[in-house]
N, C-alpha and C positions, 0 to 999 in steps of 0.2 A: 453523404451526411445531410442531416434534414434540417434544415434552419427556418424560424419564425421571423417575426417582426423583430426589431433588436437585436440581430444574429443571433439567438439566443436555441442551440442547437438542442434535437429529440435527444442526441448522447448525453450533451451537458444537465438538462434535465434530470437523466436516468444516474447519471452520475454524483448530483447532487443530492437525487433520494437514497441513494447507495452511502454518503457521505465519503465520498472521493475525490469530490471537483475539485477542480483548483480553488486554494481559498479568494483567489484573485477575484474569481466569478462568482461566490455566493453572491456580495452586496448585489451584481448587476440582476443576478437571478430572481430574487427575491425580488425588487422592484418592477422586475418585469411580470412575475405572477399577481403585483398589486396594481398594473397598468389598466387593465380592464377587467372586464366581468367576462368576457372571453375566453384571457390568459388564464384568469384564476378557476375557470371550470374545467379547462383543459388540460391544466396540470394539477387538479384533482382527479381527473378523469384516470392521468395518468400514474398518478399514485394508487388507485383503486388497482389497475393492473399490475403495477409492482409489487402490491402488495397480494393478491391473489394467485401466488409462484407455488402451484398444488405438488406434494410429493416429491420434492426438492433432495428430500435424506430417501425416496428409497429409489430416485433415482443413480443415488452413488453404490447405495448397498446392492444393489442390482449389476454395479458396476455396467453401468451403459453409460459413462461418463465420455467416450469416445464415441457412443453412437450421438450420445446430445449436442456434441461439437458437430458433427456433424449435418444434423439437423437445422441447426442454429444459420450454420457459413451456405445451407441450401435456402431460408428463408433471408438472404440478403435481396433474393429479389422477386420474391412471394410466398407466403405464410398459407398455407394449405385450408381450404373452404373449411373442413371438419375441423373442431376446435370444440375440446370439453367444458371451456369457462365462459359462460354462460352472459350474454349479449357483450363481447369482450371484442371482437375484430369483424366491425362489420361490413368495411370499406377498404379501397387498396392503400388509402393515405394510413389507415389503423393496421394493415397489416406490417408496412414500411417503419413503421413505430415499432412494432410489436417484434421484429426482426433485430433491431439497435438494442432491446431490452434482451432478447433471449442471448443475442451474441454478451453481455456482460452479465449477466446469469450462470452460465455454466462455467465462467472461470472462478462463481464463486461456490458452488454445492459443497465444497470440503467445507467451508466458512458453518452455510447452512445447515451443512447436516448434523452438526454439534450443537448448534445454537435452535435452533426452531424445535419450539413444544419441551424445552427443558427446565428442570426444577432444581438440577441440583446447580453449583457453581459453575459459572461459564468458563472457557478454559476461550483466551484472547486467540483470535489469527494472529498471523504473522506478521501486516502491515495494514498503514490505513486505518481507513475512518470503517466503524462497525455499528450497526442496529440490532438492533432485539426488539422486538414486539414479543411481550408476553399474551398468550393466549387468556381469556375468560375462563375463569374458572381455575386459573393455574397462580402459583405465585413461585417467583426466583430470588436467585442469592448473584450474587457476583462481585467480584473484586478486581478491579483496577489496577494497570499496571502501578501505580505510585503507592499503592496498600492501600486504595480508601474503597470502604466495603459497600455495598447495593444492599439491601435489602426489595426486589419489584413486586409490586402489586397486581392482581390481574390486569385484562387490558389497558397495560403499558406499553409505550414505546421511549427506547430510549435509545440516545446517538452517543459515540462516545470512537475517543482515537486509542491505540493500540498502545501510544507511549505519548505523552503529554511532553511537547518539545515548543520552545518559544517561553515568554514569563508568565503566562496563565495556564489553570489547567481547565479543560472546557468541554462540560455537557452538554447533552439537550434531552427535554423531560415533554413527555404527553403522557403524563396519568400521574400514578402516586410510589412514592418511594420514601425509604428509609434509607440516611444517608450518614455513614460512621467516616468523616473525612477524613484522611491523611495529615497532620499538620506541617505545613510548610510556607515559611513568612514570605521567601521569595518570590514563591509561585502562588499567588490567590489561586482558589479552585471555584469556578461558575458554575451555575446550575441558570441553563435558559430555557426559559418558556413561553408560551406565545404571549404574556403581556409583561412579565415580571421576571427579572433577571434578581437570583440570589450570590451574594459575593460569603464566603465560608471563608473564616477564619482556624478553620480547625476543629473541627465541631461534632456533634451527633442532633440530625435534627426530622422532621418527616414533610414531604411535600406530597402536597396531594394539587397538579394542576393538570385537570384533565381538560385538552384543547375543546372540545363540544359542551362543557359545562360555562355555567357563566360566574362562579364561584373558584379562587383561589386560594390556598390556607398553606399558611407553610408555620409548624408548631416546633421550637425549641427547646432538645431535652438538657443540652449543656453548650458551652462555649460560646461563639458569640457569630450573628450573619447580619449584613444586612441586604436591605431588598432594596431595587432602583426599577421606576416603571420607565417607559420607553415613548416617545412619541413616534410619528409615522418616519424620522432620520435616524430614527434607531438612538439618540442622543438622550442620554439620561434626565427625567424630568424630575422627579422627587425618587430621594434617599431618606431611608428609614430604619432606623437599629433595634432589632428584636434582641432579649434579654430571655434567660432560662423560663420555661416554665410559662410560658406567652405565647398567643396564637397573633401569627398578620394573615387577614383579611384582605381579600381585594377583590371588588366586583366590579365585572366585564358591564353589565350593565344593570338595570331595574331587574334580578331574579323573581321569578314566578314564587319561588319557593324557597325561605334561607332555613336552613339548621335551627333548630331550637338551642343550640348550645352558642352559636354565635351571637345569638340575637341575646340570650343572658349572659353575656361573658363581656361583650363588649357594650360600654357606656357610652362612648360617643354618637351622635346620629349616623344611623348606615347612609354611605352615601355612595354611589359606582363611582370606580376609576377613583379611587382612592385607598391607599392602604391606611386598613384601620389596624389598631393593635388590640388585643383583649385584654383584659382586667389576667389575675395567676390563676394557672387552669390546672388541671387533673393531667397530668401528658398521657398516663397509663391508656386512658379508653384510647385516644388515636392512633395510638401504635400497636392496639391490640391484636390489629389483623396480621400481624409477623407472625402470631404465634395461633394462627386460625380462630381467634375471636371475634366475636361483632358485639361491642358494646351501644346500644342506644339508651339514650337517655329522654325519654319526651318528643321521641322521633315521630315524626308525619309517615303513614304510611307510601306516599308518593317519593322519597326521599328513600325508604328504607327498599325500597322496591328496586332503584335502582344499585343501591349497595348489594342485596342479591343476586342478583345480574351479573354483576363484575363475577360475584366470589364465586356461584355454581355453575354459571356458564348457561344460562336459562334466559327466558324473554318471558317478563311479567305483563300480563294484561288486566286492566280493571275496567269493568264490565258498567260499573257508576261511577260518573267524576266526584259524587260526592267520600265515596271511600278516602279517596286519598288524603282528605285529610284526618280520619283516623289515628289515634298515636299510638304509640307504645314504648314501654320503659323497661330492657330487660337485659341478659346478655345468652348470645350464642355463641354454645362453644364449638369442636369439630363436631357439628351434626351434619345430615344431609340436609338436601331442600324442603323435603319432607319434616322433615322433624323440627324444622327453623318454623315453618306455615305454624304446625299442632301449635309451636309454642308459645310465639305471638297471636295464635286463635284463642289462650286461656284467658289476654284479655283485650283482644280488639276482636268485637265479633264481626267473621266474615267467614264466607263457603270459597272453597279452593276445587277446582282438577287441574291434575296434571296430563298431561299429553307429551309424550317424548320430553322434549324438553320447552314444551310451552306451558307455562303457568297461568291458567283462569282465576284472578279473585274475584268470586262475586259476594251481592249483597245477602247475607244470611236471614233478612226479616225482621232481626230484632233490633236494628236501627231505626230511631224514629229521628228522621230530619223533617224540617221546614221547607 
């Protein structure tokens, strides 16, 4: 077994991105990835490899599920120089690592080969803590063992237990979702995310808190949540109750870039690290995307750029910084990528190629800036 500074072991690690650890050791774990600047690359590092487990369903379809055991129990004490994933095991200490991941890997490919790149309803494993990462470009449905329904958005991930045991019932969110909760007085149902935990009373509501973004929104179709932000002890700082038909706000810090719908909806001064509530909102456009729409309204194209991204599975480049602020006000329904560009080109002018799946927007000429 490979142990760091803090005992804090490569399995336990692997374990805890797996969502299996002992619940004993998250708090230790997570303290320890906030120890230094070290820990927290290193167990980034090691997430990029967990999460980089290529061909996972056809290695079960293939039924070489006996040869990958076996492969696994031969790298307990070296992981073979040729290796397809790309500057991933460069050193004996990465392959020693790399050895602890693949041995708890193959005892999950049943897991994964139902869940990875799926669209219609997830059907739960058998035990334990389970993740999903929805793919770019793709959106899921899921339902939870208590009956509270998912709706997932593109590049999401989501953590979640197999049977909600103990008096809470308890998620975790990196991206956006639509959420039709169970109602159950005894059991609060959380929704955790990297600054803002939602407590659901029984509700239907949508969150959109994607970890790399520095924008939070969580929008209120019925019933009632409320939101609690977190200091560095994880101890509740401010509690705030959102009401039907209301957007809360909360910025990670000074954003480059906010929504045109925030900045009208909400009266108080924006201010980070604070959850703001909005004035009564439209619910219909944020939840559009369930049903493959993209509603903008006075959208910056720097902003709309990345909502493309999620939904077709593309990488937008803009070729002048001044483009992106650009607007546009319209709606798209299921087009392709193609057809979204033409549509927004009728009135934000700008020139597009496509290349596989890289998107060039450039300056079309008939922009006159300063």
């Amino acid at each position: 077994m490979i142990f760091f500074k803090g005992r804090i072991s490569v399995e336990s690690l692997v374990q805890y991105l797996n969502g299996t650890v002992d619940e004993s050791l998250i708090t230790e774990i997570e303290k320890w990835i906030k120890t230094s600047r070290e820990n927290y690359a290193f167990f980034n590092r090691l997430k990029d490899i967990w999460k980089n487990q290529e061909d996972l369903s056809s290695l079960l379809a293939d039924n070489r599920l006996s040869d990958w055991k076996k492969v696994a129990i031969a790298c307990k004490d070296e992981i073979p120089a040729r290796h397809t994933s790309k500057n991933m095991f460069v050193s004996p200490w990465w392959r020693r690592i790399a050895a602890a991941i693949l041995l708890l890997v193959f005892s999950m490919l049943g897991y994964f080969a139902g869940m990875v790149k799926q669209s219609n309803p997830a059907r739960l494993a058998t035990s334990g803590m389970h993740e999903i990462t929805v793919p770019e470009g793709v959106k899921s449905k899921l339902k939870l063992s208590d009956g509270t329904i998912l709706w997932i958005n593109a590049g999401t991930t989501i953590r979640f237990p197999n049977s909600f045991i103990g008096t809470t019932r308890d998620v975790w969110l990196d991206g956006e979702a639509y959420f039709e909760v169970s109602k159950d007085k005894a059991h609060p149902f959380y929704v955790h995310t990297s600054d803002v935990d939602v407590k659901v009373y029984g509700t239907k509501f949508n969150l959109k808190a994607y970890n790399e973004e520095d924008v939070f929104e969580a929008t209120l179709i019925e019933g009632l949540v409320s939101l609690e932000t977190r200091n560095m002890l994880n101890k509740v700082k401010e509690e705030v109750f959102l009401e039907p038909n209301h957007k809360a706000v909360y910025l990670k810090k000074n954003p480059k870039t906010i929504a045109t719908e925030i900045v009208k909806t909400i009266s108080q001064p924006i201010k980070p690290r604070q959850i703001l509530i909005s004035n009564p909102i439209a619910v219909e456009p944020v939840i559009a995307w369930r049903d493959g729409r993209l509603e903008l309204n006075d959208e910056k194209l720097e902003n709309i750029a990345v909502k493309l991204e999620r939904r077709y599975g593309v990488v937008i480049k803009m070729q002048d910084e001044d483009m992106k602020d650009l607007r546009y006000t319209g709606i798209l329904n299921n087009i392709s990528i193609e057809q979204a560009l033409k549509a927004i080109q009728l009135t934000t002018d700008f020139d597009y190629e496509i290349h596989d799946n890289i998107v060039i927007i450039k300056d079309s000429g008939k922009n006159k800036r300063k």
